[in-house]
N, C-alpha and C positions, 0 to 999 in steps of 0.2 A: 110671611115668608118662612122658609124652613131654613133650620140654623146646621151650620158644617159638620153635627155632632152627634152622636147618637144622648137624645134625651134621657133615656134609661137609663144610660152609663153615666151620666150628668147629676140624677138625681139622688143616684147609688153609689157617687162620690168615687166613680172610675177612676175618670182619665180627667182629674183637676185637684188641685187642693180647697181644703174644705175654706181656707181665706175666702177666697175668692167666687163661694155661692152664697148669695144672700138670700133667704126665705123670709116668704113673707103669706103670714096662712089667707089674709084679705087685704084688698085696697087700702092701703096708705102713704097718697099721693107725695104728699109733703118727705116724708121718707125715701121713697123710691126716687124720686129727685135728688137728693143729696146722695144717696148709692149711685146711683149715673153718673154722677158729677167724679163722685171717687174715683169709680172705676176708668173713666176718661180721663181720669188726672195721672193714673197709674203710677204712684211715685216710685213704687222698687220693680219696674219696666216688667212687670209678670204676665200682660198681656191682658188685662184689663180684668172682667167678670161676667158672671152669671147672675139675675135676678128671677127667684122661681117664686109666683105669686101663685097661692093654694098648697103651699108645703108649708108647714109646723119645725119649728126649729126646735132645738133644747141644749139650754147649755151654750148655745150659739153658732151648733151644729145641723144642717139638715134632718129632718125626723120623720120616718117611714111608719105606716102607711100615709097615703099623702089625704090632702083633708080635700082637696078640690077645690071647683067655685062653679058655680052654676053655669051652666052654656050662653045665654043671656048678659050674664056679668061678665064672664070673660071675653065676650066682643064687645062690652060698654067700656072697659079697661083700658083695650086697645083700640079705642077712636080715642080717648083722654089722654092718652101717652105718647102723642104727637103734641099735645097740647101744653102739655105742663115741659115737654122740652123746649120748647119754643122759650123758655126763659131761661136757659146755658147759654153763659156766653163764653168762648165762640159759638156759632153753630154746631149743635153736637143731636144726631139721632141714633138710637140704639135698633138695632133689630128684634125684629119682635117673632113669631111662634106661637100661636094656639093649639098645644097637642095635648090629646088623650093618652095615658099613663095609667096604666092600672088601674082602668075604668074611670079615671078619675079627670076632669078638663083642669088643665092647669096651664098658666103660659107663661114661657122661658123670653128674658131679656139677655141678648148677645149685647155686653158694651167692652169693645175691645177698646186697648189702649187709643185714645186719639194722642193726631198729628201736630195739631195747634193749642197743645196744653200750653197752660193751664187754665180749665174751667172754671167758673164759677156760676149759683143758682144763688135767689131769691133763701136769704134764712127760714120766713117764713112765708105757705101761700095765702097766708089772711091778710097779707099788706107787700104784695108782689113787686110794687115799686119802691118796696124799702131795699136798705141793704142787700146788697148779695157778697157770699164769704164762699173761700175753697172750700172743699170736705179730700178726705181724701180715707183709705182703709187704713187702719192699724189693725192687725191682728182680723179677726171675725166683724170689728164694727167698722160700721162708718161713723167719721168725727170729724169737726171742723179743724183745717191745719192751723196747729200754731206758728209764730210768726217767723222761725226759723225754717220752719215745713214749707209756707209759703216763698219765701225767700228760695229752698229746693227747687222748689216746681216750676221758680220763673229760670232758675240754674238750667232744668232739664230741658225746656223748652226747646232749645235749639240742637237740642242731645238725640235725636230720633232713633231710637235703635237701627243699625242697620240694616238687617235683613226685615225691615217695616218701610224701609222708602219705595222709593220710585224708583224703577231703572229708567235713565234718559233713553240710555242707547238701545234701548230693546221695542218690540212693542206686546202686544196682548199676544198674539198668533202664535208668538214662539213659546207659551203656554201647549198643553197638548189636553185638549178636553177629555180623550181615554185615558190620563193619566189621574185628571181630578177624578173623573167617576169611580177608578178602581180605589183609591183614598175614598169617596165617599162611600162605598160600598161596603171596604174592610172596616171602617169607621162607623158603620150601622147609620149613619144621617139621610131623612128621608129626602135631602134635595139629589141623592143619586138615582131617584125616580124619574125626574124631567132632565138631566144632567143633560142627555144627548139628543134632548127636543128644542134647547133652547140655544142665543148665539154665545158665544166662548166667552165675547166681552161683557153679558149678561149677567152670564154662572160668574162670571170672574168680580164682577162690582160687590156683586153678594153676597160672594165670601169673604172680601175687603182682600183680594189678592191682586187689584189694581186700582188706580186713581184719576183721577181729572188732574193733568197738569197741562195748562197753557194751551187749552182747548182739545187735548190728547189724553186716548185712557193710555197713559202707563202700567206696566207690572210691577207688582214691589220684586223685591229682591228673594224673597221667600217663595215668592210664584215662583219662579226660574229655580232654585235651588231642589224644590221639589218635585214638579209639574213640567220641567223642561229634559229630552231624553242625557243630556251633555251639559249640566249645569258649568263644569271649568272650562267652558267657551266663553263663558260671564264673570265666571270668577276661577281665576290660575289655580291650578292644584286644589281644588274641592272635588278632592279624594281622597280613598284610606289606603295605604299602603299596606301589607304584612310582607314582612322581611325575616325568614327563618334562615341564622346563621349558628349552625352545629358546630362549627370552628372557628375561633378567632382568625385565622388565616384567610375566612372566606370561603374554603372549600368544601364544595356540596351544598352551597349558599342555594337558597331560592327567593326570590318575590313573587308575590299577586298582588297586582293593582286592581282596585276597586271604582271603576264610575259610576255614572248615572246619577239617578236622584236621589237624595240623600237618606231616604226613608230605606230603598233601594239599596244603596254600597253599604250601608250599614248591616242591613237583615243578611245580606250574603255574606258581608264579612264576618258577622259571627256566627253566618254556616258552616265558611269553611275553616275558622276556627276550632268549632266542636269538632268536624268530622275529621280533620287533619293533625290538628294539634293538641286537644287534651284528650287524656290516656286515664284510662282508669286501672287500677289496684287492686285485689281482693282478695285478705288474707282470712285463714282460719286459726283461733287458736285454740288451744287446749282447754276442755270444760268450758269454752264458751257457746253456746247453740248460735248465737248469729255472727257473721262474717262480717271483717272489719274493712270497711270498702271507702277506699280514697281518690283526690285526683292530684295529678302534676298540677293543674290549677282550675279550680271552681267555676264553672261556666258564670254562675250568677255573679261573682266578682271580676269576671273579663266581662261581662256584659255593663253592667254598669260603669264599668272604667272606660267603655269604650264608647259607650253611650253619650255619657260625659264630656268627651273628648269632642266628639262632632257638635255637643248641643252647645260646647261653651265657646269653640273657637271662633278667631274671627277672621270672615270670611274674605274680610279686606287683605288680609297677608298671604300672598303666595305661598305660602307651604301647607305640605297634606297633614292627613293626621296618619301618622305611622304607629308602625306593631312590632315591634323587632323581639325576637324571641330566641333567647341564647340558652345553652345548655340546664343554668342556674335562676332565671329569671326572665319575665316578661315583661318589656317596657312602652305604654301608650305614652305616646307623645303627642300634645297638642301644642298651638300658640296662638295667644300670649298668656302665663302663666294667670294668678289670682288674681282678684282686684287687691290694692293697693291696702285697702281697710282691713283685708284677713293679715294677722301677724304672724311671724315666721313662727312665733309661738303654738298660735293655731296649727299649722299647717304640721310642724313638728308632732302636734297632737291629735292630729287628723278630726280637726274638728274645723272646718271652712266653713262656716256660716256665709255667702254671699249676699249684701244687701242690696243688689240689684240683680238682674236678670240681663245676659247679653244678647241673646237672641231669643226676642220673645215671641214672635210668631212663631218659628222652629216648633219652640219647645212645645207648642201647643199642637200642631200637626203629629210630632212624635209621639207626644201624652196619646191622642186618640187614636194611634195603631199601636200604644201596648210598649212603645220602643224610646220610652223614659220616663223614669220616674216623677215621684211629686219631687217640689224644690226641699232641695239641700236634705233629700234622703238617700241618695246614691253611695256618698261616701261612707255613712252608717252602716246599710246593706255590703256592701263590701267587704268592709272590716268584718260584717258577723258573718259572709258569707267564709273567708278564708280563715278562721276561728272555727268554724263549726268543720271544715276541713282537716283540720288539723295544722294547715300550713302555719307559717308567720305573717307577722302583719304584712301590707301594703304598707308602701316608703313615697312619700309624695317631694318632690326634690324640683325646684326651681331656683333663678337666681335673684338679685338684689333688686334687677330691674323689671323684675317679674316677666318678662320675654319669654318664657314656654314652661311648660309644666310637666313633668311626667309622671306616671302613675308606675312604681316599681312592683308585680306582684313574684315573690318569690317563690320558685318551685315547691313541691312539697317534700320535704329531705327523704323521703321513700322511694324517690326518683334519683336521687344521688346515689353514685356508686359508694361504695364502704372505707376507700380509702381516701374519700371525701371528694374525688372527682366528680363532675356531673354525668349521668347515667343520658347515651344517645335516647332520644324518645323511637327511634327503631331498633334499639334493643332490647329483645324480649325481654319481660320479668318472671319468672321461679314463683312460683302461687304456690302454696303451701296448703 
């Protein structure tokens, strides 16, 4: 079957982090079962993996040009690897992919995170009825969990990420099958070939964007978020707000509210961002041949703030994610702030490391149109985007009980009036 993604962009380390592709240049069954098993274990909720069988790694990184595997072998592969899963326990199958890549046949394993971790496989397949022990990713490998790990994995068990379940109260239909096709189209994936040949509940199994519960396919919550025209019918306030207040008083105040799907309110709202709200600068000076050109604030650092903000919130909490943009500064608001494990220290130092992932479907939907970054590079690109700006840093500011987060990006003082007031953004600026 064909995977939700475009394989090019998969193999050229696009739209995923490189953790999370395991190559493997030939057949090595016993292997590729413990990566299964990892990736189904998903300990830090990232959405599971990729296994690309006829790619060259190095280093422990994917390695181009790709080596291939014979045509022959690659459909001997995939009669086997129904086989050697049949020993995960729980039941766990991966989606499989036989596609041609730069002349090259290679075939791609989808193993997103599963439902009823934690798995476990045979240690070794020369004695299948011995032992079986978890694996799970560190880093680039796959490794057997130590005993603290495993102890994790039975913790997560019952932890599903949210926007990975089931909606009770919904069914498949309120899915919109012109909505997956235009995601599989932007996303280059060849399943937007058949998209509108096949039934909704079909397309829908086989991108895991619904399930069998209690004799019903359900949608997970990420179907509906994305693929439904009015997701906060599902879920209150899964919207973005921007709130442009030039006075504290309020007056000349505007809002735009942002719905639809989230792929959706986001790419608009930070249309009408650029075209509405940042201003550019262009000064000349003396004996210098190029012009010094700035903005009130860096598109690349409201994009990733904002980005952020919709891929981490949770969708369980009635409140949107807000934009609010005062004279001096601009404030993404999301909830609920960090995890617990980032310290105030961190956060003071804008270095948030998360060890887990909140909404790991999400991010994977946005990774493949372009509209989020790899994990825990956002906040990096930021910082360097309002740096290379000239502005000041971003100020990331939440409370004790981590309840919301916001991301403060400071104007750029070339926007400030001289006697330190803030400068209206409709008032012209004097270019020189």
């Amino acid at each position: 079957m064909s995977l939700p993604v475009s394989i090019e962009d998969l193999i050229k380390r696009r739209v995923t982090e490189d953790a999370r592709i395991e190559c493997q240049p030939s057949w090595d069954p016993e292997h590729v079962l413990h990566t299964i098993c990892a990736f189904a274990n998903d300990i830090g909720n990232d959405g599971g993996g990729y296994i690309v069988i006829g790619m060259e790694k190095e280093n422990g990184m994917p390695k181009l040009p790709l080596t291939g595997l014979a045509r022959e072998t690659a459909g001997k592969i995939a009669r086997e690897i129904p086989q050697i899963c049949s020993l995960i326990e729980p039941q766990y199958m991966p989606a499989v992919e036989h596609s041609v890549c730069e002349g090259a046949d290679i075939l791609v394993l989808w193993i997103p995170g599963g439902n009823i971790r934690p798995y476990k496989c045979p240690v070794t397949l020369t004695d299948r009825s011995g032992d079986k022990a978890y694996y799970i990713r560190r880093d680039v490998a796959t490794v057997l969990a130590e005993k603290h790990e495993e102890v994790e994995l039975f913790l997560l068990a019952n932890n599903i990420p949210y926007d990975d379940r089931a909606n009770m109260v919904a069914c498949v239909e309120d899915m919109r099958t012109m909505l997956i096709a235009e995601h599989l189209n932007k996303a280059g994936s060849s399943l937007y070939d058949t998209a509108f040949k096949r039934p909704l509940a079909e397309l829908a199994m086989d991108m895991r964007l619904a399930e069998e519960s209690g004799g019903q396919q359900k949608p997970l919550n990420a179907g509906l978020m994305l693929f439904n025209e009015r997701p906060d019918n599902f879920f209150r306030y899964a919207r973005i707000e921007v709130v442009d207040k030039p006075d504290p008083t309020g007056i000349g105040m505007t809002e735009k509210i942002f719905y639809g799907p989230l792929d959706r309110q986001l790419g608009d709202a930070l249309s009408y961002i650029r075209n509405y709200v940042i201003r550019e600068k262009v000064t000349k000076k003396a004996g210098c041949a190029e012009a010094e050109r700035m903005f009130n604030y860096p598109y690349t650092a409201v994009k990733e703030a904002l980005e952020n903000a919709v891929l981490h919130k949770s969708y369980q909490i009635a409140e949107p994610v807000t934009v609010t943009i005062t004279p001096d500064k601009m404030e993404i608001t999301s909830l609920p702030g960090p995890d617990s494990s980032i310290s105030s220290e961190d956060i003071a130092s804008r270095k948030m490391v998360s060890a887990r992932c909140r909404n790991r479907r999400i991010g994977d939907f946005l990774k493949a149109l372009g509209l989020a970054g790899k994990r825990n590079t956002g906040i990096p690109a930021m910082v360097q985007a309002m740096k290379h700006n000239g502005s000041a840093p971003p100020v990331f500011k939440t409370d004790d009980e981590r309840s919301y987060l916001t991301v403060v990006l400071p104007v750029h003082r070339a926007f400030l009036a001289k006697q330190g007031k803030p400068r209206s953004r409709n008032q012209k600026l004097r270019l020189k």
